[in-house]
TIDO-788855 format. One record per residue (C-alpha): residue number from 1; x, y, z. Coordinates in pm, 1 decimal, m for minus. Each point is the difference from the previous one (the first is absolute). Layout:
<recs>
+-----+----------+----------+----------+
:   n :       px :       py :       pz :
+-----+----------+----------+----------+
: NUM :        X :        Y :        Z :
...
+-----+----------+----------+----------+
</recs>
This chain:
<recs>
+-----+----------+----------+----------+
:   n :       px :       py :       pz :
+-----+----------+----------+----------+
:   1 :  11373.3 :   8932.0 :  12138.8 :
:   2 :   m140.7 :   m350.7 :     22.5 :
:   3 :     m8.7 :   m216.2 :   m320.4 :
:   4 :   m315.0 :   m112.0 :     74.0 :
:   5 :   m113.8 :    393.0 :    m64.2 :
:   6 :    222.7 :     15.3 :   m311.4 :
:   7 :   m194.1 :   m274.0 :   m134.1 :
:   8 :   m311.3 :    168.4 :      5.8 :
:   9 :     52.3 :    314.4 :    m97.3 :
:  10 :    160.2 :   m148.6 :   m300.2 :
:  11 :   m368.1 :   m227.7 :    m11.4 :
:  12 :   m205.3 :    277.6 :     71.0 :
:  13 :    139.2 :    191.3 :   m282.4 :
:  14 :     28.2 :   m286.9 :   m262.3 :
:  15 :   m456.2 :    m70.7 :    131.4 :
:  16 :    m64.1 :    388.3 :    m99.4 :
:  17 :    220.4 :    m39.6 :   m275.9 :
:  18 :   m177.4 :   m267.1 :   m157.6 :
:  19 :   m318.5 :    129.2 :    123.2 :
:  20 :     36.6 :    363.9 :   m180.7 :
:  21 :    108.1 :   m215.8 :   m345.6 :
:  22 :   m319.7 :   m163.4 :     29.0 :
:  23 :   m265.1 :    185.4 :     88.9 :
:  24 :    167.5 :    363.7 :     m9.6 :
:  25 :    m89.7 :     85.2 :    339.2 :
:  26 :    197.9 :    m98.1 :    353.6 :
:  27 :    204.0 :    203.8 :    129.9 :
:  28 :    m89.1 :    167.2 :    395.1 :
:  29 :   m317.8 :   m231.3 :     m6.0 :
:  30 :    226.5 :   m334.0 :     48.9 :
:  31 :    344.8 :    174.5 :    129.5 :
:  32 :   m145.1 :    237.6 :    252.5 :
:  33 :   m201.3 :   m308.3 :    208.7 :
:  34 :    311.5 :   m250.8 :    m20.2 :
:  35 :    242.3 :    244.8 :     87.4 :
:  36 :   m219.1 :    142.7 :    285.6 :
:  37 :     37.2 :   m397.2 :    106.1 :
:  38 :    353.6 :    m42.1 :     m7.4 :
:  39 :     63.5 :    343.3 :    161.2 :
:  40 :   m160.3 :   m141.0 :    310.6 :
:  41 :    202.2 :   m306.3 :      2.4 :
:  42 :    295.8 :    209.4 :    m54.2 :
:  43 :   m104.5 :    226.4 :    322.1 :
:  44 :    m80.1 :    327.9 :   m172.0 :
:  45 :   m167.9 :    215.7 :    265.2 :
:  46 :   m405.7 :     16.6 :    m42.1 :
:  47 :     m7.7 :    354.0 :    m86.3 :
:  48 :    225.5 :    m52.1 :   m279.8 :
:  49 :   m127.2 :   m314.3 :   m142.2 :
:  50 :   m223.2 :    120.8 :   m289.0 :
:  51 :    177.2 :    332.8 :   m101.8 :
:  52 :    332.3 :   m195.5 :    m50.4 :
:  53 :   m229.8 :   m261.1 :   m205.5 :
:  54 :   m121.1 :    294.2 :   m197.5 :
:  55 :    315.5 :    177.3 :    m39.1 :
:  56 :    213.9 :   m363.6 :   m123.1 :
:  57 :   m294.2 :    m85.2 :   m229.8 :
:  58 :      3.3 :    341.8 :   m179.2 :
:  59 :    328.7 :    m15.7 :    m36.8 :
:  60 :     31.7 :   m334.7 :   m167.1 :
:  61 :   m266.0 :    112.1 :   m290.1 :
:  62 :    259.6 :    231.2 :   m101.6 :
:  63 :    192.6 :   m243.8 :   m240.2 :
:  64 :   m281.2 :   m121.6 :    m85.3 :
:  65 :   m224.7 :    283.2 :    m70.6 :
:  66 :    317.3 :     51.0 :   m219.1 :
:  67 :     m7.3 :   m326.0 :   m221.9 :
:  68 :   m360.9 :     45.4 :    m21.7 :
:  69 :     19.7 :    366.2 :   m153.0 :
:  70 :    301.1 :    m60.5 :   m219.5 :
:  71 :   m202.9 :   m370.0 :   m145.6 :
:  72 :   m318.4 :    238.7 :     m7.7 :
:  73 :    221.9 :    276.4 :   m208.6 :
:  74 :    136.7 :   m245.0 :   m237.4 :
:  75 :   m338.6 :    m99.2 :   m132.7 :
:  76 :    m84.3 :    394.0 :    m24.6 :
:  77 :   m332.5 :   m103.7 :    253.0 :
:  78 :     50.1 :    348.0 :    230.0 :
:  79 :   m131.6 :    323.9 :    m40.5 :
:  80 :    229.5 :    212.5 :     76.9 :
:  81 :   m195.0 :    336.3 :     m3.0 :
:  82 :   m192.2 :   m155.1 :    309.2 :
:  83 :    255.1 :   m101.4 :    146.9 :
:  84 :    171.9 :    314.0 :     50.4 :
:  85 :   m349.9 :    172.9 :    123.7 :
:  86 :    m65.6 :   m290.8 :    263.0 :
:  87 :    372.9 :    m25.5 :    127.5 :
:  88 :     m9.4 :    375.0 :    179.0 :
:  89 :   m232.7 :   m121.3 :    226.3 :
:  90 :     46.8 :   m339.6 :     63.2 :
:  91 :    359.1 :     99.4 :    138.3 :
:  92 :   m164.9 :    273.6 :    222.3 :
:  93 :   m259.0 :   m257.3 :    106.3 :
:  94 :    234.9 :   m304.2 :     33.7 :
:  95 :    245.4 :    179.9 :    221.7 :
:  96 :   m210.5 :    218.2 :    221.6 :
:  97 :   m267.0 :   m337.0 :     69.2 :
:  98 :    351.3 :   m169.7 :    111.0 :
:  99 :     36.2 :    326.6 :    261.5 :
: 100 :   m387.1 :   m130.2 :     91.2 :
: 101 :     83.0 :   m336.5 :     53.5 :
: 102 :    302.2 :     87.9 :    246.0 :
: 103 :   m300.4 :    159.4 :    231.9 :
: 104 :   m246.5 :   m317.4 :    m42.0 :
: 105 :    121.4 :   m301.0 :    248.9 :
: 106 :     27.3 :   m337.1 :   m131.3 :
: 107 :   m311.4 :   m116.1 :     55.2 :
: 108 :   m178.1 :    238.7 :   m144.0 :
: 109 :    235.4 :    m41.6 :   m345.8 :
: 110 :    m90.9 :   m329.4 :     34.8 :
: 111 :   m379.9 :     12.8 :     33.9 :
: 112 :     38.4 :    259.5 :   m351.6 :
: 113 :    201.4 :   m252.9 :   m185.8 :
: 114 :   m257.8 :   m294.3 :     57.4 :
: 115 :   m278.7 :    228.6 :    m56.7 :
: 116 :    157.5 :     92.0 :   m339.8 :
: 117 :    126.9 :   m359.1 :    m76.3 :
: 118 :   m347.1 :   m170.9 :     46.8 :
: 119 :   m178.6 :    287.4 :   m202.5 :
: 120 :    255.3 :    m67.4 :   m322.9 :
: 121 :    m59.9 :   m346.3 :     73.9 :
: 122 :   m435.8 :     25.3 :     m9.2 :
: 123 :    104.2 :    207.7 :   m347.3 :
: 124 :    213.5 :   m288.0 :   m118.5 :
: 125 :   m238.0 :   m278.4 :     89.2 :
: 126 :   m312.7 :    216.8 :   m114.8 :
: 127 :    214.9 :     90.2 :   m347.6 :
: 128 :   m115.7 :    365.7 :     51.4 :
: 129 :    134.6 :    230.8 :   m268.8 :
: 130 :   m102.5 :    316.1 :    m48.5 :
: 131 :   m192.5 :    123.2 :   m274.1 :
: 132 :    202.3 :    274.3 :   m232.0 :
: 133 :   m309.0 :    275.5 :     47.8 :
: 134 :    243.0 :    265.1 :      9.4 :
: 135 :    266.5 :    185.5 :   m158.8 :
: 136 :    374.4 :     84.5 :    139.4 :
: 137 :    m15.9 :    322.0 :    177.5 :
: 138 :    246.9 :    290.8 :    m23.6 :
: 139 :    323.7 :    m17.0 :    149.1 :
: 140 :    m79.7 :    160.0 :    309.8 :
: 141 :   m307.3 :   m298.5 :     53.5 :
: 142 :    270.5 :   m199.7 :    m41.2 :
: 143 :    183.9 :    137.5 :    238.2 :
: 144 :   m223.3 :    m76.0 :    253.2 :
: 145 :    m80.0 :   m348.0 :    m87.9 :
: 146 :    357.5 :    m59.3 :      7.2 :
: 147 :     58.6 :    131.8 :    348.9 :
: 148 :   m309.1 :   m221.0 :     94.9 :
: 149 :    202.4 :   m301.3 :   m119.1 :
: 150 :    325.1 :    118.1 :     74.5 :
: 151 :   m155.2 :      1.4 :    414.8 :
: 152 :   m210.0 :   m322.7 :      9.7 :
: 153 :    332.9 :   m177.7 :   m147.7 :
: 154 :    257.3 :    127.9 :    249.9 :
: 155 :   m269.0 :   m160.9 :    254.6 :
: 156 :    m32.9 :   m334.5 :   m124.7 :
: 157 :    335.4 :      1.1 :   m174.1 :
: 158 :    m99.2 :    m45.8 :   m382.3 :
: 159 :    110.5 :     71.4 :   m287.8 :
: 160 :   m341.2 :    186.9 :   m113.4 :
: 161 :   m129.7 :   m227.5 :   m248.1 :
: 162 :   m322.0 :   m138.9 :    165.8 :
: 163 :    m88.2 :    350.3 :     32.8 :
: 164 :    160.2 :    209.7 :   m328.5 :
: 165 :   m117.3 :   m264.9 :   m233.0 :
: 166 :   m400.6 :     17.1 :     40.0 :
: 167 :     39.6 :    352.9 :     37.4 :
: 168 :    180.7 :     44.6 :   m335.0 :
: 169 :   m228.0 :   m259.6 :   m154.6 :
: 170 :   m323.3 :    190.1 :    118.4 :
: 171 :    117.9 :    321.6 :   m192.9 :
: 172 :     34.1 :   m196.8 :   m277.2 :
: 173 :    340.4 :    m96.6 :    m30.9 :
: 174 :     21.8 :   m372.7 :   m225.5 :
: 175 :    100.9 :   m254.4 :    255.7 :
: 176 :    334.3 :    m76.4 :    m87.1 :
: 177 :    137.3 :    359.2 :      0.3 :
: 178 :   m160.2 :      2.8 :    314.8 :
: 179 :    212.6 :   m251.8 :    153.7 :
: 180 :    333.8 :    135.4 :   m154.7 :
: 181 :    m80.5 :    315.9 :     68.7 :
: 182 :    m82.4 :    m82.4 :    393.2 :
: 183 :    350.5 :   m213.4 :     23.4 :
: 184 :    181.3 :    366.0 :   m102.3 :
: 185 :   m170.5 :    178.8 :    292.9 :
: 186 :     93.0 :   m323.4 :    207.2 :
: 187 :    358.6 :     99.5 :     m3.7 :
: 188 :    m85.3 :    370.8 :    198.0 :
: 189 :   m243.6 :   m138.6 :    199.6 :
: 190 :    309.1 :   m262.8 :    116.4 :
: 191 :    238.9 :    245.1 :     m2.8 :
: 192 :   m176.0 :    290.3 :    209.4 :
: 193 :   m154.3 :   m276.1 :    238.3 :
: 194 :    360.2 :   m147.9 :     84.1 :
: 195 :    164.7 :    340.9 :     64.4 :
: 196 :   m316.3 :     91.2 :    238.7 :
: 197 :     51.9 :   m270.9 :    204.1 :
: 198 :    360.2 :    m32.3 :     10.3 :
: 199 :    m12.1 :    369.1 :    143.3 :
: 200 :   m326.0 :    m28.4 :    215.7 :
: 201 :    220.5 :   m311.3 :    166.1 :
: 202 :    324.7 :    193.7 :     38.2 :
: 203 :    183.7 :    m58.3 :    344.0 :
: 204 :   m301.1 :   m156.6 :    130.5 :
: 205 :     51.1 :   m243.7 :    288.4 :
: 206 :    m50.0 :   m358.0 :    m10.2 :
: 207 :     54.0 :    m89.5 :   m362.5 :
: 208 :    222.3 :   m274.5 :   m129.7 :
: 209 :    372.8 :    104.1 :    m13.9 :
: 210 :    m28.2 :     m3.7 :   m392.1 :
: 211 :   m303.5 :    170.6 :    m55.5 :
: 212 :     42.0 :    348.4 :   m196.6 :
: 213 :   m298.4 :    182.9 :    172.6 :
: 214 :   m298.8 :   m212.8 :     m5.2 :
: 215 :    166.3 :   m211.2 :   m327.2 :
: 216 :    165.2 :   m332.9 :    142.2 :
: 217 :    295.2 :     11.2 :   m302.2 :
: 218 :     14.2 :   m395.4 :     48.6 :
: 219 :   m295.4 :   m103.6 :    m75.4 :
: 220 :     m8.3 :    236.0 :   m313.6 :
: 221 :    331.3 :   m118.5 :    m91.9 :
: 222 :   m133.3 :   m332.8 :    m20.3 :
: 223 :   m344.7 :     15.6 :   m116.1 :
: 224 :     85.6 :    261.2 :   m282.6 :
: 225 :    207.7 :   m261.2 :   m259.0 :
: 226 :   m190.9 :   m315.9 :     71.9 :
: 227 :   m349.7 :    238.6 :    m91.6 :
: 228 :    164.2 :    134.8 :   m364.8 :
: 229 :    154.0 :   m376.9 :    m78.7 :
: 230 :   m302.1 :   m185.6 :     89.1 :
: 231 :   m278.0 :    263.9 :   m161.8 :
: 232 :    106.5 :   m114.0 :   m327.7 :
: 233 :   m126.0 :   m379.0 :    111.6 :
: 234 :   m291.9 :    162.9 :     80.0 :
: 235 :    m77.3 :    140.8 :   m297.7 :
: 236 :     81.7 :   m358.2 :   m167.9 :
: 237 :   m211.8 :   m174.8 :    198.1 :
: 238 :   m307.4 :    265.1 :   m108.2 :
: 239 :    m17.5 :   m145.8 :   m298.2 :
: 240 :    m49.0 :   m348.5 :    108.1 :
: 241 :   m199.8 :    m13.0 :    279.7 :
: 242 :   m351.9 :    117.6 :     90.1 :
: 243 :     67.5 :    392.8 :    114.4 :
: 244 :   m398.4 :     60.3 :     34.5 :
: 245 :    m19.6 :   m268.4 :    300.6 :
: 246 :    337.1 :     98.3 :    133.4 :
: 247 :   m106.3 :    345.5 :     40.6 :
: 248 :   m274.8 :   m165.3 :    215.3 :
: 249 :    200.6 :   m160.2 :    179.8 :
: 250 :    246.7 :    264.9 :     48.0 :
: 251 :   m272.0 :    233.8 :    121.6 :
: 252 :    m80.9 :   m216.9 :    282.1 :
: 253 :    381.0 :     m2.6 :    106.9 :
: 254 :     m2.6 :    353.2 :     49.8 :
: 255 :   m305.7 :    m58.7 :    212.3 :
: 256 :    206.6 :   m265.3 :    179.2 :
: 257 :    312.6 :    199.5 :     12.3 :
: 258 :   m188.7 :    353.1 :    148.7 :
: 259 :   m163.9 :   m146.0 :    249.5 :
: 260 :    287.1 :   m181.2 :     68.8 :
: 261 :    181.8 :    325.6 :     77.8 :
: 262 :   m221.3 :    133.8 :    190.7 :
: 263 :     m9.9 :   m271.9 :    244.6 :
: 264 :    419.1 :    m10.7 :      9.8 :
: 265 :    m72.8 :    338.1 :    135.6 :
: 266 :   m243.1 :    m41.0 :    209.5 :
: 267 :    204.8 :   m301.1 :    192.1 :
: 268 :    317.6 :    101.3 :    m94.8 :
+-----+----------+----------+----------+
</recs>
């Protein structure tokens, strides 16, 4: 493996890093489109290009789905009760949406993940929250909303929280418990999504020697340390610098970086 692909793995992990310190949100929305990017210039076969971005980027929230729950626990900000009712069927819905993306070529995955990306962005830029109207619903509505986010995650490769935290806070749920609580179900969602597509990708032809089903081990080696050591920066640099206008500005990068993608597919 080339240095020059070392190197940015180990940038592209420290930029979401820093990113997710910041502004709490990252993740598949900057990884997937950059790593779609280098895939080409590393000769990944078209018909692989976005499933093995998917599968590498929901991978490498893993660890740090992880720091974010335990920092989340430590400051007693999760609800565990809801939790436990939402994490049935986000695991059913992360994993069998990964079996759905294995059918879906790349360029439909990719047309999905802009289409998603842009609307988040219009949210951000609009600063759309929803109203809490609404109280949580039994554990069986929860269910269901959590195999709704469980299968819109596995397709855009997030951890959840652009989707689990309005939900939460439009039944209710105070803000900051809504966050925690959504970087607990982060962890299954990261977990279910990275075995689906490390077994949808199994023996398929064409992939990189060191790819473990459609997750390129390398490039989550890499990206996984530089993304915990630099979040911390982040989170430093939240306090001193304007976060309203960043998100702004952040929201037009995933524009930027979507549409990006999709035309890397499209001429790849």
């Amino acid at each position: 493996m080339d240095l020059v692909w070392w190197l940015s793995y180990m940038a592209l992990g420290g930029v979401v890093g820093i990113m997710a310190g910041l502004l709490g949100i990252g993740g598949g929305g900057i990884m997937v489109p950059i790593l779609t990017a280098l895939f080409v210039m590393q000769g990944v076969p078209h018909e692989h290009l976005a499933h093995l971005a998917l599968g590498t980027a929901m991978a490498a929230i893993i660890p740090a789905s992880t720091a974010s729950l335990l920092s989340h626990r430590r400051h007693g900000a999760v609800r565990w009760e809801i939790v436990r009712s939402l994490t049935p069927g986000i695991l059913v819905g992360t994993f069998l949406a990964t079996f759905l993306a294995a059918l879906i070529p790349t360029s439909g995955l990719a047309i999905f993940f802009a289409c998603f990306m842009i609307l988040m962005s219009l949210q951000m830029l609009a600063n759309l929250k929803p109203k809490p109207t609404r109280n949580l619903p039994g554990p069986a509505g929860l269910g269901g909303a959590g195999l709704g986010i469980g299968g819109i995650s596995a397709l855009v490769a997030i951890g959840g929280g652009s989707l689990t935290v309005p939900f939460l806070t439009w039944c209710n749920v105070k803000l900051p418990m809504s966050i925690g609580t959504s970087a607990a179900v982060g962890l299954p969602i990261a977990l279910a999504g990275a075995l689906g597509y490390l077994i949808n990708g199994w023996g398929t032809p064409g992939l990189p020697d060191a790819a473990m089903g459609f997750v390129y081990v390398p490039a989550l080696l890499l990206m996984a340390p530089f993304s915990i050591l630099l979040a911390p920066v982040g989170a430093r640099l939240a306090h001193r610098l304007p976060v309203a206008m960043l998100k702004r500005v952040f929201a037009v990068m995933l524009m930027g970086l979507a549409l990006q993608m999709v035309y890397t597919v499209f001429n790849a």
